[in-house]
C-alpha positions as CSV (number, residue, x, y, z in Angstrom):
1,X,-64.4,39.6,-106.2
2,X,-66.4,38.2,-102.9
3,X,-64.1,36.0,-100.7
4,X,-65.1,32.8,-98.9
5,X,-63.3,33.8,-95.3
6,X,-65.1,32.7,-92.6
7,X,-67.1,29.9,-94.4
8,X,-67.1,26.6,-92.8
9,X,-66.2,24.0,-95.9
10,X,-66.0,21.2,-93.6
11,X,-70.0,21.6,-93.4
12,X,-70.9,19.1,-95.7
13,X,-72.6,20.2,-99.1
14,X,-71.8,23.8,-98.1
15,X,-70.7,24.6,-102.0
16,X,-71.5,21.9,-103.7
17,X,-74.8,20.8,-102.3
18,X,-74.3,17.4,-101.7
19,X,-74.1,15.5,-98.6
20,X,-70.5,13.7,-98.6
21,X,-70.8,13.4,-94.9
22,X,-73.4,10.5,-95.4
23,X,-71.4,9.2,-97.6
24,X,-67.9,9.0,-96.2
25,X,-69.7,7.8,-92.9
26,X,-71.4,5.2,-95.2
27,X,-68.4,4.5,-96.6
28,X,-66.8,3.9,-93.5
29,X,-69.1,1.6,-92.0
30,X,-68.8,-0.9,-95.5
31,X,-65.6,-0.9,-94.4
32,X,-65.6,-2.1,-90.8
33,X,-67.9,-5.1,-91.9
34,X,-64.9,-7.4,-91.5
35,X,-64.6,-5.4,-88.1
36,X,-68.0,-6.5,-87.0
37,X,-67.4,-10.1,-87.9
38,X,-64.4,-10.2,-86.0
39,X,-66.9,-8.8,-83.1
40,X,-69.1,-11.2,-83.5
41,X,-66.6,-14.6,-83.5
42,X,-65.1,-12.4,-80.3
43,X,-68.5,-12.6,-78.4
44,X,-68.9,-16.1,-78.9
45,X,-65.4,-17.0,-77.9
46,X,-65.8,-14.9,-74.9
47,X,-68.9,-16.7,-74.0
48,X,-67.4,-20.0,-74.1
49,X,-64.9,-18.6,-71.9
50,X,-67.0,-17.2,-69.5
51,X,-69.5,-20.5,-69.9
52,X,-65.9,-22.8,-68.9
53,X,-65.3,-20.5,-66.0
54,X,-68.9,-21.3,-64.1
55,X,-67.6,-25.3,-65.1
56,X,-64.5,-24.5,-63.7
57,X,-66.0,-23.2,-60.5
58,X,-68.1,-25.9,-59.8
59,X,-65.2,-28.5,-59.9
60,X,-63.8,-26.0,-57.6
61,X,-66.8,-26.8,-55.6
62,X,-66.2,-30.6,-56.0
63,X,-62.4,-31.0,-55.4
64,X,-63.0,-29.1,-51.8
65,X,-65.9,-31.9,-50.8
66,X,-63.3,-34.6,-52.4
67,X,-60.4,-33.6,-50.1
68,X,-62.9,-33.4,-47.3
69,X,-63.5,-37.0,-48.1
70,X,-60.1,-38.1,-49.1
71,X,-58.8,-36.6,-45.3
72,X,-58.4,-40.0,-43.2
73,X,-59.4,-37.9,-40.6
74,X,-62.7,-37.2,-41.2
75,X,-63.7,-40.6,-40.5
76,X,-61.8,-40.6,-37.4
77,X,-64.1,-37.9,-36.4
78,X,-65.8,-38.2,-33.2
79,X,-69.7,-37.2,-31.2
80,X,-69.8,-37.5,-27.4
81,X,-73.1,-37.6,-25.6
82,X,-73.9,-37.2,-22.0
83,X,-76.4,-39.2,-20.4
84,X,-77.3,-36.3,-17.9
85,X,-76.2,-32.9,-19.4
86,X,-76.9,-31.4,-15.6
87,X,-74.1,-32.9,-14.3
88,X,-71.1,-32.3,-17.1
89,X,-71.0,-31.2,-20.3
90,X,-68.3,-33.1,-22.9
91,X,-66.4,-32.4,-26.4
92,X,-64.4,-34.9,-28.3
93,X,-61.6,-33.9,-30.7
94,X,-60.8,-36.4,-33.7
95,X,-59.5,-40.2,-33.3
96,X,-60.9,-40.5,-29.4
97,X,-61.0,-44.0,-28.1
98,X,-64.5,-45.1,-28.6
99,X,-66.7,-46.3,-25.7
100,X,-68.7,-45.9,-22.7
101,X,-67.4,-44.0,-19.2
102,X,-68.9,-43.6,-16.7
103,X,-68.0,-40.4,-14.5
104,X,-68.8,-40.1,-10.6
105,X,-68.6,-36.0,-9.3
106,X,-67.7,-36.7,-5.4
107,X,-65.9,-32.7,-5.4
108,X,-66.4,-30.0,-7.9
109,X,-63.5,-27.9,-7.9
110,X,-63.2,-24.2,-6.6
111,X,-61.1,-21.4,-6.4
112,X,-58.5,-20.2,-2.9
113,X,-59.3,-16.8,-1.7
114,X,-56.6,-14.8,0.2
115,X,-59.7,-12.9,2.4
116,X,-57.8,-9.4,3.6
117,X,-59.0,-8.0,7.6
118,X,-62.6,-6.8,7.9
119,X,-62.5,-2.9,8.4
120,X,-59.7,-1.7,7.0
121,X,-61.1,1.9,6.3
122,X,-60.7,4.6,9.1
123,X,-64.0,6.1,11.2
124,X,-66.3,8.6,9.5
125,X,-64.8,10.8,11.7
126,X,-61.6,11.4,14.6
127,X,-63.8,12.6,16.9
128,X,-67.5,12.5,18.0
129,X,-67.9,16.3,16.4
130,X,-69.0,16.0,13.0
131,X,-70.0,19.4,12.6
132,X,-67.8,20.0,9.9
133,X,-68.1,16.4,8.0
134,X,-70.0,17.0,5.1
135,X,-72.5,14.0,4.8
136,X,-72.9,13.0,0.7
137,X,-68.9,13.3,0.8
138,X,-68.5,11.7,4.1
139,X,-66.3,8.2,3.8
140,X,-69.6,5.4,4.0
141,X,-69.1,2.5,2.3
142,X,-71.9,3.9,-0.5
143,X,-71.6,7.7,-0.9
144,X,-75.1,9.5,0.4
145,X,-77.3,10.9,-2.1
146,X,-79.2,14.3,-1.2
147,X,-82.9,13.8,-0.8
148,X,-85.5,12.8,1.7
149,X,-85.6,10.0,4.4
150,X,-88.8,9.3,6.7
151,X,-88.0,9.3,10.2
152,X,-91.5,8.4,12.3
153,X,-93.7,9.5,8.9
154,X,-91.6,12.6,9.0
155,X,-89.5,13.3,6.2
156,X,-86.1,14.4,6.8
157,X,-84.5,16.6,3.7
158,X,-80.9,16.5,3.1
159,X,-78.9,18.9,1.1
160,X,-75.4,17.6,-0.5
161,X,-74.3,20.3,1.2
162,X,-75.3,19.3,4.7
163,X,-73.1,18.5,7.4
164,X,-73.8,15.0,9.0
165,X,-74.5,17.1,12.0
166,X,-76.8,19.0,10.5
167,X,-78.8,16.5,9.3
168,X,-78.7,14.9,12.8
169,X,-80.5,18.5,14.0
170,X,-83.2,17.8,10.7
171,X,-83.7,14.8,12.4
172,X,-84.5,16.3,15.9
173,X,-86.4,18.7,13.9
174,X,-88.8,17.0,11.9
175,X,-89.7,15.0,14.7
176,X,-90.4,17.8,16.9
177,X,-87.4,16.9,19.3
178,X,-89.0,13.4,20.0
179,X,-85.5,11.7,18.0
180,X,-82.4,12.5,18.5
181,X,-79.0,11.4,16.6
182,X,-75.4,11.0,17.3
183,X,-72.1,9.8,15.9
184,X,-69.3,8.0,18.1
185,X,-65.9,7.5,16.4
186,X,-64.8,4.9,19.0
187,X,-67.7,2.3,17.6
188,X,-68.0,4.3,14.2
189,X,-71.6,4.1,14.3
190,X,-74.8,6.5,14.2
191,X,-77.4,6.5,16.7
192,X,-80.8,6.7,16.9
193,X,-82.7,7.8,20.7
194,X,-86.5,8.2,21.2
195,X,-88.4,7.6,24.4
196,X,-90.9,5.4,22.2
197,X,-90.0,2.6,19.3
198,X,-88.6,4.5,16.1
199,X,-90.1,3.7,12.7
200,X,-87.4,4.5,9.5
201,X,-88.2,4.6,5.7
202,X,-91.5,5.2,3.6
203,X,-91.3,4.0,-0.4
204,X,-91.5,7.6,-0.9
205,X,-87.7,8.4,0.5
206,X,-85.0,9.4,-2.4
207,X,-81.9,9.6,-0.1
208,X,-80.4,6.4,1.2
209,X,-79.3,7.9,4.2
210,X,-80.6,5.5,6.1
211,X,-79.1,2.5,4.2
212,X,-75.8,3.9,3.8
213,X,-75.7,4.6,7.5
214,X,-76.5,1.1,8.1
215,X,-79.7,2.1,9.9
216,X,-82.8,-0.5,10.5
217,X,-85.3,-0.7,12.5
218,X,-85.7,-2.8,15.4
219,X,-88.8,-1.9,17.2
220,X,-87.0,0.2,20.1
221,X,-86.6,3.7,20.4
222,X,-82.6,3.1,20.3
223,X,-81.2,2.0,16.5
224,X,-78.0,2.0,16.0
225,X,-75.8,1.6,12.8
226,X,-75.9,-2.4,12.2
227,X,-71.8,-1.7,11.9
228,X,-68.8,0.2,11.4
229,X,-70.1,2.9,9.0
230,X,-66.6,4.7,8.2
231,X,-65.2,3.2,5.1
232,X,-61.8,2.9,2.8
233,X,-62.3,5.0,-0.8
234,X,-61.9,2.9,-3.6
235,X,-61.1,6.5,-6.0
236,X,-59.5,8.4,-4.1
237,X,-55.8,8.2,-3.8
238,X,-54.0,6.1,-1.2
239,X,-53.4,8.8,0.8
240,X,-56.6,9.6,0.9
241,X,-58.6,6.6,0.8
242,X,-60.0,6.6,4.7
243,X,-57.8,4.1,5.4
244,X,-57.2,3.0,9.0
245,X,-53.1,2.4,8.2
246,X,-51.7,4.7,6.2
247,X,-50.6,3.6,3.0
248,X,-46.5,4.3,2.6
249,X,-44.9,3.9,-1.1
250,X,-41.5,4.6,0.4
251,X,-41.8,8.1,0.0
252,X,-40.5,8.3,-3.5
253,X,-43.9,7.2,-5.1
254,X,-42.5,3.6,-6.1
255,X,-44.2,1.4,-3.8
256,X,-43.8,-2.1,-5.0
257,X,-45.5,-5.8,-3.5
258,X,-45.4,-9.0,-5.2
259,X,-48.5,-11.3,-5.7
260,X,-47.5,-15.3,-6.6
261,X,-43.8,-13.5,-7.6
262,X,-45.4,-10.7,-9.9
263,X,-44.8,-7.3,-9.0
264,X,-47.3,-4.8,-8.9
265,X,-46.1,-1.0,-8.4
266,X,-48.3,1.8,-7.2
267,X,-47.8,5.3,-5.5
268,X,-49.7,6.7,-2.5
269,X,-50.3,9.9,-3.8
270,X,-51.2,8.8,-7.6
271,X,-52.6,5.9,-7.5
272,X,-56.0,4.5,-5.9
273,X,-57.5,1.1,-4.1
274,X,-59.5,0.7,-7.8
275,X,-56.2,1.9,-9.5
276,X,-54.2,-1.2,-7.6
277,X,-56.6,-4.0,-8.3
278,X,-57.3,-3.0,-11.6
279,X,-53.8,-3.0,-12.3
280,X,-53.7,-6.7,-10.4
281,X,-56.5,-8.1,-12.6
282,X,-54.6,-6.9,-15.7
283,X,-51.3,-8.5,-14.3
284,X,-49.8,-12.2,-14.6
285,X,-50.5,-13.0,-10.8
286,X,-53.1,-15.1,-11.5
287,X,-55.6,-13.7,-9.2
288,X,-58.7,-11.1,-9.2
289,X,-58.8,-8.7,-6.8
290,X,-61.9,-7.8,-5.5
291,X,-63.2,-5.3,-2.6
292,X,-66.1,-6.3,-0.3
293,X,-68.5,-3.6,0.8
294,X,-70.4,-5.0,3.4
295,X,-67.0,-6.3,5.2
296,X,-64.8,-3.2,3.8
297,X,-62.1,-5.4,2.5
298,X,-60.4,-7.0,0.0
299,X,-60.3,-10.3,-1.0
300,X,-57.9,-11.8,-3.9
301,X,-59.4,-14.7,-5.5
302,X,-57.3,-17.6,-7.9
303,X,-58.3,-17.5,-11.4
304,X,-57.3,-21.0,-11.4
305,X,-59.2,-23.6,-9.4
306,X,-58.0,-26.1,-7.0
307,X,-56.1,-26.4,-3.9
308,X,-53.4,-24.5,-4.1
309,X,-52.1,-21.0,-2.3
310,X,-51.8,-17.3,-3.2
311,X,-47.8,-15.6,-2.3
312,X,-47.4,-12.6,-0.9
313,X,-44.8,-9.9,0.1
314,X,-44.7,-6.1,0.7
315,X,-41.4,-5.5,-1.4
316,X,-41.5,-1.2,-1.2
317,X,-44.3,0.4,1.1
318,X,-46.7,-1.2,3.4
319,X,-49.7,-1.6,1.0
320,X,-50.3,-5.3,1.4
321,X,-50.1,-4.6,5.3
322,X,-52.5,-1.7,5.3
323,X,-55.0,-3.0,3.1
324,X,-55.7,-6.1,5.6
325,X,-54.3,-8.4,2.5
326,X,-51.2,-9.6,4.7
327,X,-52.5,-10.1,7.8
328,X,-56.1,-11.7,6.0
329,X,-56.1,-15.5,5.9
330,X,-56.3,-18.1,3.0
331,X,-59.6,-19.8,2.1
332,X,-58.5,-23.0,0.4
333,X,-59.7,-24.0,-2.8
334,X,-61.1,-27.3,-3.6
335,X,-59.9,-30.1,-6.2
336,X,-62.3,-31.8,-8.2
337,X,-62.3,-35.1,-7.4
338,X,-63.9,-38.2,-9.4
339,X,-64.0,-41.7,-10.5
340,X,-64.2,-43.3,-13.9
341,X,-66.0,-46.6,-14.4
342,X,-65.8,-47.4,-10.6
343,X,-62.2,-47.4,-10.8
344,X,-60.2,-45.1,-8.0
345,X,-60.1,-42.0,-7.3
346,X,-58.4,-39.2,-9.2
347,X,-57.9,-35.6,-8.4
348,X,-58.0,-32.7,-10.7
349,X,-57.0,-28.9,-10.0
350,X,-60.3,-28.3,-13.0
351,X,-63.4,-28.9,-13.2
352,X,-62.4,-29.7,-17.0
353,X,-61.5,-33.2,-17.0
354,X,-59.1,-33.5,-19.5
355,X,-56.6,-36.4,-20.7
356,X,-53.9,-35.1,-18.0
357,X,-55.9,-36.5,-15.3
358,X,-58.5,-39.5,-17.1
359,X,-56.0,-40.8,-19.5
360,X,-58.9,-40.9,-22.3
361,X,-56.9,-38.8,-25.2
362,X,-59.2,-36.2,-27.0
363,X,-62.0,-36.4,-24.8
364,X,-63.1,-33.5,-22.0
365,X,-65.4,-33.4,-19.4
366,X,-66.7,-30.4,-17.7
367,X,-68.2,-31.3,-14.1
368,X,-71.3,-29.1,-13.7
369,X,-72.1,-30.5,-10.0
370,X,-71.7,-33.4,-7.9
371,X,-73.1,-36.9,-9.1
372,X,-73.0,-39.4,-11.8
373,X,-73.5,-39.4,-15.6
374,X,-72.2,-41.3,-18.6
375,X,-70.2,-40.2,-21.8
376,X,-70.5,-42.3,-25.1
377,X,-68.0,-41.3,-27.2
378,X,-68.7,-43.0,-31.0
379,X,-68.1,-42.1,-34.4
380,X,-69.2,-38.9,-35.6
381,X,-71.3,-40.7,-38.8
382,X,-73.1,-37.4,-39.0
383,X,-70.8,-35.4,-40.4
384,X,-69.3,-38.2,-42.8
385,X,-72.7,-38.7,-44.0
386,X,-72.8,-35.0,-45.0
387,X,-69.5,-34.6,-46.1
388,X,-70.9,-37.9,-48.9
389,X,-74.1,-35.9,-49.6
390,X,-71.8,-32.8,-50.0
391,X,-70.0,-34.8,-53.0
392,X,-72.8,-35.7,-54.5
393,X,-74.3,-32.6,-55.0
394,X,-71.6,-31.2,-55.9
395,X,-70.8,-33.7,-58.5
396,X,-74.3,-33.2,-59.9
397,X,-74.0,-29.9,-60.1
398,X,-70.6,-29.8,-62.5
399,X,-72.6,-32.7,-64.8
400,X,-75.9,-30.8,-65.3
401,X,-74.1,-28.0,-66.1
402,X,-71.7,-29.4,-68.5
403,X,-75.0,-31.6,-70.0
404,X,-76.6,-28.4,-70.1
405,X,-73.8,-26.0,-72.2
406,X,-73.4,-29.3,-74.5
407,X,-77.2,-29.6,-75.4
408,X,-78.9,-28.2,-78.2
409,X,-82.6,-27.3,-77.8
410,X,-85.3,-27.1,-80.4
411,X,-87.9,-23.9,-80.3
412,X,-92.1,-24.8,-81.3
413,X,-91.1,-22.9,-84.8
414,X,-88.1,-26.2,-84.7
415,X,-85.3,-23.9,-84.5
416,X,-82.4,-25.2,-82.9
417,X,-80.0,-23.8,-80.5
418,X,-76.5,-25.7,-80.0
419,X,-75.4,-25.2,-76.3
420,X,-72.0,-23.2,-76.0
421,X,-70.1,-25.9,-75.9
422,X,-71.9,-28.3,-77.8
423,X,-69.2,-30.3,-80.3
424,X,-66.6,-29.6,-77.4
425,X,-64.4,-32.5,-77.2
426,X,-62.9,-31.1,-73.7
427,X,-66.5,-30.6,-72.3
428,X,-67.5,-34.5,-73.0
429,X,-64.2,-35.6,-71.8
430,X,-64.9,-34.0,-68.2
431,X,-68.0,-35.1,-68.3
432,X,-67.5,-38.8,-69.3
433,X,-64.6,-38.8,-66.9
434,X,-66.1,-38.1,-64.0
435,X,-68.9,-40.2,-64.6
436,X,-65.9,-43.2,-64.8
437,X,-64.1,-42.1,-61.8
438,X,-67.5,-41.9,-59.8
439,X,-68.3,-45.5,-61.1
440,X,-65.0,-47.3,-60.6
441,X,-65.3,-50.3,-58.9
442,X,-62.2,-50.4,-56.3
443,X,-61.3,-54.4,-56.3
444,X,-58.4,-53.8,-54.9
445,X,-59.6,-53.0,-51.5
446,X,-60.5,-55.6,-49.1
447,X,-64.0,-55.4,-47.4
448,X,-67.1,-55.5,-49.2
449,X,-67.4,-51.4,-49.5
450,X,-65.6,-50.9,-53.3
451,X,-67.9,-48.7,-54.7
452,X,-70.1,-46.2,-54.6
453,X,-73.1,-48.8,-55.1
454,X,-72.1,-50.4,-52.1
455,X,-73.2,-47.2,-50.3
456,X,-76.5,-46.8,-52.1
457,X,-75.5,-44.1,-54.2
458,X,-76.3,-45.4,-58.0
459,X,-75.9,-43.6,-61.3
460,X,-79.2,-41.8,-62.5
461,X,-79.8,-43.4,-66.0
462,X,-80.8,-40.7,-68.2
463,X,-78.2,-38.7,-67.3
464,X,-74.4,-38.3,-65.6
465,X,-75.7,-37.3,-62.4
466,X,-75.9,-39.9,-58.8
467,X,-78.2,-40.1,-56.4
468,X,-78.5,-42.4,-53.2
469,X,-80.9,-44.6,-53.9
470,X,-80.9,-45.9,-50.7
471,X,-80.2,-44.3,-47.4
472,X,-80.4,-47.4,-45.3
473,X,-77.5,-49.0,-46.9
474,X,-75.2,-46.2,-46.8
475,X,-76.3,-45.7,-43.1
476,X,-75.8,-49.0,-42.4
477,X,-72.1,-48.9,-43.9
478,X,-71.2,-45.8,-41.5
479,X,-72.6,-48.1,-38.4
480,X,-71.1,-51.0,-39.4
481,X,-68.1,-51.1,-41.4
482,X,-66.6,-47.8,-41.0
483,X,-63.1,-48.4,-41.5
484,X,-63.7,-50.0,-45.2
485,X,-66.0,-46.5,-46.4
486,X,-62.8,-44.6,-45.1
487,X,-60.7,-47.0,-47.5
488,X,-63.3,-46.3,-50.1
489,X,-63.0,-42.7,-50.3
490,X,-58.9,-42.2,-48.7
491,X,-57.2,-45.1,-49.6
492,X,-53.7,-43.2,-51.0
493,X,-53.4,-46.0,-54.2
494,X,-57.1,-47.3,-54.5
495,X,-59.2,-44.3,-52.7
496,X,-62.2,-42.9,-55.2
497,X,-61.5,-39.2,-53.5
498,X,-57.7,-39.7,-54.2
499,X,-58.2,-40.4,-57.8
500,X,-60.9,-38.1,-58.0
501,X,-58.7,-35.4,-56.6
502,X,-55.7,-36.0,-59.0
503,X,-58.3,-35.6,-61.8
504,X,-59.7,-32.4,-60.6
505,X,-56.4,-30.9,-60.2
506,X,-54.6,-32.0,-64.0
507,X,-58.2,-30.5,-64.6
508,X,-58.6,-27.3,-62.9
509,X,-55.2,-27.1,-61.2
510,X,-52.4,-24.2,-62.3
511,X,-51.5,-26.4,-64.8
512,X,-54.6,-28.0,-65.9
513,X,-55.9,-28.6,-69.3
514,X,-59.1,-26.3,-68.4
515,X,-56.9,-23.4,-67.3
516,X,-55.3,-23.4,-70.3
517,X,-58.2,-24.0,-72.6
518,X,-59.4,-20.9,-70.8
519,X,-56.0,-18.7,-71.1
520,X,-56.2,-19.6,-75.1
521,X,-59.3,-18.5,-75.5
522,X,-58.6,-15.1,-73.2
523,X,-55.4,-15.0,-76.0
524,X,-57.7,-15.2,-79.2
525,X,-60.4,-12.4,-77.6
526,X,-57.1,-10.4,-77.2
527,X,-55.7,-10.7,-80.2
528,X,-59.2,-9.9,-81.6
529,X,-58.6,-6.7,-79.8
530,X,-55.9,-5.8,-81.6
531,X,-56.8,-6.6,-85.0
532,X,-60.6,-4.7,-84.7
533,X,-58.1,-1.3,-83.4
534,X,-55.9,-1.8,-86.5
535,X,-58.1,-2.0,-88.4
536,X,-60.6,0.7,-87.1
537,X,-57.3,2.7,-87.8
538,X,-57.6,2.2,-91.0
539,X,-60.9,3.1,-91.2
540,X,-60.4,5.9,-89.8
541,X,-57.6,6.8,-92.1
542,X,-59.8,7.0,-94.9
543,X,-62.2,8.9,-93.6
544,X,-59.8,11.4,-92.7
545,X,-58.8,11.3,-96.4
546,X,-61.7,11.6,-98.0
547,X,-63.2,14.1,-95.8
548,X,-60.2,16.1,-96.8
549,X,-60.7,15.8,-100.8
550,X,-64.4,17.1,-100.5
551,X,-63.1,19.6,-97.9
552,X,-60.6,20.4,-100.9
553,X,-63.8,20.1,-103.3
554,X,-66.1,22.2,-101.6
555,X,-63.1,24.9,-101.3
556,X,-62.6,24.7,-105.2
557,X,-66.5,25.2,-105.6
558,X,-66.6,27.9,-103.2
559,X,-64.1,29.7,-105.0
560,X,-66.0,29.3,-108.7
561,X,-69.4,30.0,-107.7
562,X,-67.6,33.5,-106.2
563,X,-66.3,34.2,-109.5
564,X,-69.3,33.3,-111.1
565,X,-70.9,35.8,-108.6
566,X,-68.3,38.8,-109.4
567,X,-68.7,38.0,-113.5
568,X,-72.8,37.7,-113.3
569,X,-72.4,41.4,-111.3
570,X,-70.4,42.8,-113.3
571,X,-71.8,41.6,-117.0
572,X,-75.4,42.3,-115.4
573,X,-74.7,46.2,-114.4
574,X,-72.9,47.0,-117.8
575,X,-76.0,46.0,-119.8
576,X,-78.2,47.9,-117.8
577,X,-76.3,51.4,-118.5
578,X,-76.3,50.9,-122.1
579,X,-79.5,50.1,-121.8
580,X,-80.5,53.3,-120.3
């Protein structure tokens, strides 16, 4: 008998010939009909929910330009102008006294200077030899670059490893012998002889030799350095920094001085001049320290303006000494000094005139230079009148959209399409609320600003949405009657904004009636979830079954047409013998 091993009887029709696969998958999908309709009443719910989540976020929208206009304070808010912007600048911070001042600039106001002694790097050179001084390394206030110079229209060529006397002996060379140069540590200069009028420089030179050697002409055959040309190092270490005194930390490398009581710590061997002030400038002394080329010195400058002095003490070392910065002298600074309104004078450490010194609260003045100029300081109607149009467009906004999803439309064939929250009680109540709140008249109040009409801004008509109507009127209100808009919109028992705002919130807020519409109908899509899974389960379960009885089926029919197989051989050979 033939056996069926290896025969797939999961393949449908394998056996029997017919095609149970289509039908159990037929099968199945009869059965997930109630599936799909569940499907279907999910997508609808979950476009209502998405649909209430863009309504939501447009009253989000509207409740943050409501508290903008329930905040007293943004009435309160202020605008200063200057008459002449060349002479000060101004800024105004809420609730400043409103008015007109006038501001007179006799003094602007400037910073002390503690100026350290001129000099205080060493000579080029100890002696007058500088044979062995090499000249791009030698200590000038700028380092010398290698290159060409033009002495008489001859150029001179520098190496950056040339000697300063070597390039003195370029010099004699180029010339022929007609210029000479020398160096003489007691004046620290460089010198220049020719028995007729030297000419330096061409725009061709790329060394500043000349410059760096302080070296000009002067229509003589004798130039001379225009000053000292040795210099202090700003990067090299203390120790080594050219100074004329010798910088001492104590000899333990803790060298301490105090600037305005702040002490600043520095070794001779690991720190340098740039190390020092960069460390001051970082510090809470209150001053910038500063070196000045030209004058090889320091100066220490007040970050603060005004007349007032810079303390200071060598504590460990000598660096304050031998830096010129103790024995320099103080350049006072100057305090601004001003009248308001003709009134008398005042004095202020700052050019930023600020209630300490004028006595107007909220207002500064920045003085830009000496003269006159007036401030106006009025209310800032600007921004209330954009914080209002704010409102209203955002209160237009929620109503179209809510008139929108509420609307049903009718196509040319006259179809008609209900909105996705057309027949939603909640959606008309929103709606219709709003529209109340926004209309209220506040009698309550006092003035003759109770509504929104009273600004200009009318309902449309045809629909929920406002516009103003009237731009004058509104603007007129802000000009005119400014405290009884801010009553309009802030008042805490009769305010529009305030009611608005507790609306908004029982609305939209954790709590509110639209957050929970929302979480129900997150709940239902869900639960809709579950039930489509159990019952897709099911589904599934009797798929699994019935695939099984034709697997079963087509295993049975396998087996009986292999028997049929076996008896048709054997039946069909025995004839033939016989027959034979």
């Amino acid at each position: 008998m033939s056996s069926t091993t290896g025969v797939d009887l999961s393949l449908s029709g394998l056996a029997s010939g017919f095609d149970w696969k289509t039908l159990v998958s037929q099968l199945a999908n009869v059965e997930r009909a109630p599936e799909q309709q569940l499907q279907a009443q999910q997508s609808t719910i979950n476009q209502e929910n998405a649909t209430w989540g863009n309504v939501k976020s447009l009253l989000t929208t509207l409740q943050t330009n409501v508290d903008a206009l329930k905040d007293p304070t943004l009435f309160d808010s202020r605008t200063a102008q200057v008459a002449d912007p060349t002479v000060a600048s101004a800024s105004v911070t809420t609730g400043a006294p409103l008015g007109n001042y006038t501001f007179n600039l006799t003094q602007l106001a400037t910073a002390a200077q503690q100026v350290g002694t001129s000099h205080i790097g060493g000579p080029l050179s100890p002696t007058n030899s500088v044979s062995t001084l090499v000249a791009t390394t030698a200590p000038f206030a700028t380092a010398v670059s290698a290159g060409t110079f033009t002495v008489n229209g001859h150029q001179v060529t520098i190496a950056s490893t040339d000697t300063l006397q070597q390039v003195f002996n370029n010099i004699s060379t180029a010339t022929g012998g007609a210029v000479t140069a020398s160096y003489s540590t007691s004046t620290d200069t460089i010198s220049l002889a020719s028995a007729s009028p030297i000419v330096l420089g061409s725009a061709t030179d790329t060394s500043n030799f000349l410059q760096a050697a302080k070296l000009y002409n002067n229509g003589t055959g004798a130039v001379t350095s225009a000053g000292r040309v040795g210099s202090a190092q700003l990067n090299l270490a203390l120790n080594q920094a050219n100074l004329a005194t010798a910088v001492s930390d104590g000899g333990a490398g803790a060298g301490a001085f105090t600037i305005n009581g702040v002490t600043i710590n520095f070794s001779a061997t690991g720190d340098s001049l740039q190390n020092v002030m960069d460390r001051i400038n970082s510090s809470s002394a209150g001053v910038t320290a500063s070196y000045d080329a030209s004058n090889d010195r320091l100066v220490l400058t007040n970050q603060s303006t005004g007349d007032m002095g810079i303390s200071l003490q060598d504590v460990t070392g000598n660096f304050l000494a031998a830096t010129g910065l103790a024995g320099g002298s103080l350049t006072r600074g100057q305090n601004l000094l001003y009248t308001i309104n003709g009134g008398t004078q005042i004095v202020s450490q700052s050019n930023a005139i600020s209630s300490a010194s004028s006595g107007l609260s909220g207002l500064t003045v920045t003085a830009l230079k000496t003269g006159s100029t007036s401030v106006t300081v009025s209310s800032d109607t600007t921004q209330i009148s954009q914080a209002i149009s704010n409102f209203v467009t955002a209160f237009n906004q929620a109503e179209s959209l809510i008139a929108t999803q509420t609307a049903s439309t009718t196509d040319a064939s006259g179809k008609v399409t209900a909105g996705i929250l057309a027949g939603q009680g909640d959606a008309n109540d929103i709606a219709s609320s709003l529209r109340q709140l926004a209309n209220t008249v506040q009698n309550a109040l006092s003035g003759t600003v109770k509504s929104l009409n009273d600004l200009g801004i009318v309902s449309n008509g045809n629909d929920n949405t406002l516009s103003l109507g009237n731009s004058s009127q509104l603007n007129a209100a802000l000009a005119s009657n400014l405290s009884a808009v801010k009553s309009l919109f802030s008042d805490p028992t009769n305010g529009l904004a305030v009611a608005m705002d507790t609306y908004l919130t029982n609305t939209i807020g954790t709590n509110g009636t639209l957050v929970t519409t929302q979480n129900n109908l997150t709940a239902q899509s869900s639960a809709i979830d579950t039930q489509v899974a159990n019952m897709e389960r099911l589904v599934q379960q009797d798929s699994d079954r019935m695939t099984a009885e034709f697997v079963a089926m087509e295993t049975t029919r396998s087996s009986l047409n292999a028997q049929l197989q076996y008896l048709t051989q054997q039946f069909g050979g025995s004839s033939a013998t016989t027959a034979g």
